[in-house]
C-alpha positions as CSV (number, residue, x, y, z in Angstrom):
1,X,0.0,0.0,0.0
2,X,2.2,3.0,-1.3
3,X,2.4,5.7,-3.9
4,X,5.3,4.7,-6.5
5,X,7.2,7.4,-8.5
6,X,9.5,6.2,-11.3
7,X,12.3,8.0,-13.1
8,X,11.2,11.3,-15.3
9,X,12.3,9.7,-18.8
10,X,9.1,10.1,-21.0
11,X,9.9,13.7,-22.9
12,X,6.8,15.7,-23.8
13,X,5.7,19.8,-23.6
14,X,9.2,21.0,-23.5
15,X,9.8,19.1,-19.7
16,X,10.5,15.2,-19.0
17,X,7.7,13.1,-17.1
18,X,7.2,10.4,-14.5
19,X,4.1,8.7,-13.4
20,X,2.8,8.4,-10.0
21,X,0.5,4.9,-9.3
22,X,-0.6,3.6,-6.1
23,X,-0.2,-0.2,-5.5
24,X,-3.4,-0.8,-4.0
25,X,-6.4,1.9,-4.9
26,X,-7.2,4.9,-6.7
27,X,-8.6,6.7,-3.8
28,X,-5.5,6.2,-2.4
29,X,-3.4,7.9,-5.5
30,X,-6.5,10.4,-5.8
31,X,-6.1,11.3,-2.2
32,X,-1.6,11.7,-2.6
33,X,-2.5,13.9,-5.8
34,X,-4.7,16.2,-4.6
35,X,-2.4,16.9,-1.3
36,X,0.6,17.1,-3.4
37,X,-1.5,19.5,-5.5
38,X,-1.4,17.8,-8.9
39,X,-4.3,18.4,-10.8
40,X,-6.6,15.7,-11.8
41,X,-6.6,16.3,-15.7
42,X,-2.8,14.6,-15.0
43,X,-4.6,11.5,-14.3
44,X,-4.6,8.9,-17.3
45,X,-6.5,6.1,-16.1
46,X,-4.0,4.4,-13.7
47,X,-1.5,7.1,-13.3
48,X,-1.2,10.3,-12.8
49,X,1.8,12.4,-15.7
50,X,3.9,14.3,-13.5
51,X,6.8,16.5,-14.4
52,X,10.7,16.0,-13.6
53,X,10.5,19.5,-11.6
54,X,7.8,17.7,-9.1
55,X,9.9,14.9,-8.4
56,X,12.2,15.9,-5.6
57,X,8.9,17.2,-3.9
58,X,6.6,14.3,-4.6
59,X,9.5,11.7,-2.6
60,X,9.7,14.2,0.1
61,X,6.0,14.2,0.7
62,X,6.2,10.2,0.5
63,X,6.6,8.8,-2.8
64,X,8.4,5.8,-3.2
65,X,11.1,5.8,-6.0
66,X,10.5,2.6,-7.9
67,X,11.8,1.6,-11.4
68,X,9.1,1.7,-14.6
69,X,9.5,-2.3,-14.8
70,X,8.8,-2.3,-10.7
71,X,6.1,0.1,-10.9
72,X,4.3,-1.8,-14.3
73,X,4.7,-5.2,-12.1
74,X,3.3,-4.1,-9.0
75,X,0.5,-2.6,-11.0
76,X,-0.2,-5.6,-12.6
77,X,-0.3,-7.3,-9.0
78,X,-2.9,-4.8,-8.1
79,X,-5.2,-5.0,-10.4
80,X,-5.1,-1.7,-11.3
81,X,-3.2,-1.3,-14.4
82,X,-4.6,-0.3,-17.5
83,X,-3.3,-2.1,-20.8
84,X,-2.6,0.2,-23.9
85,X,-5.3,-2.3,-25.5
86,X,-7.5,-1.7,-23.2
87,X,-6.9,2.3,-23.5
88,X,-7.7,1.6,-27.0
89,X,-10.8,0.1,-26.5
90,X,-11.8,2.9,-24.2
């Protein structure tokens, strides 16, 4: 039951991006978000797109620093990811 944070590494908008999960629930992530102050239009079904400049500040206020292939398997475990076939089908 924790908030994950991997490496910024996915370019985009002139910045660099990571994704913040939660490896249990969504109220959970919902809940990290809005203290952190991320907006929800960041969310993308099972994450949330956040920028390298929140980073630092995200792991202070509790994010664990996981790798992508950690964070994808422990979504997995969850239940909670969201496949890009399924995002296709949405």
């Amino acid at each position: 039951m924790a908030v994950l944070i991997d490496q910024p590494s996915w370019p985009a908008h002139g910045t660099v991006w990571a994704h913040l999960v939660s490896d249990s629930n969504l109220d959970e992530l919902h809940d990290f978000a809005a203290r952190a102050g991320i907006p929800r239009r960041g969310f993308d079904l099972d994450h949330y797109d956040v920028p390298e400049a929140s980073y630092g500040e995200l792991v202070a206020a509790g994010a664990v620093p996981v790798s992508f292939r950690e964070m994808i398997e422990r979504l997995r475990s969850s239940g909670l990811r969201v496949t890009a076939r399924q995002r296709r089908g949405l």
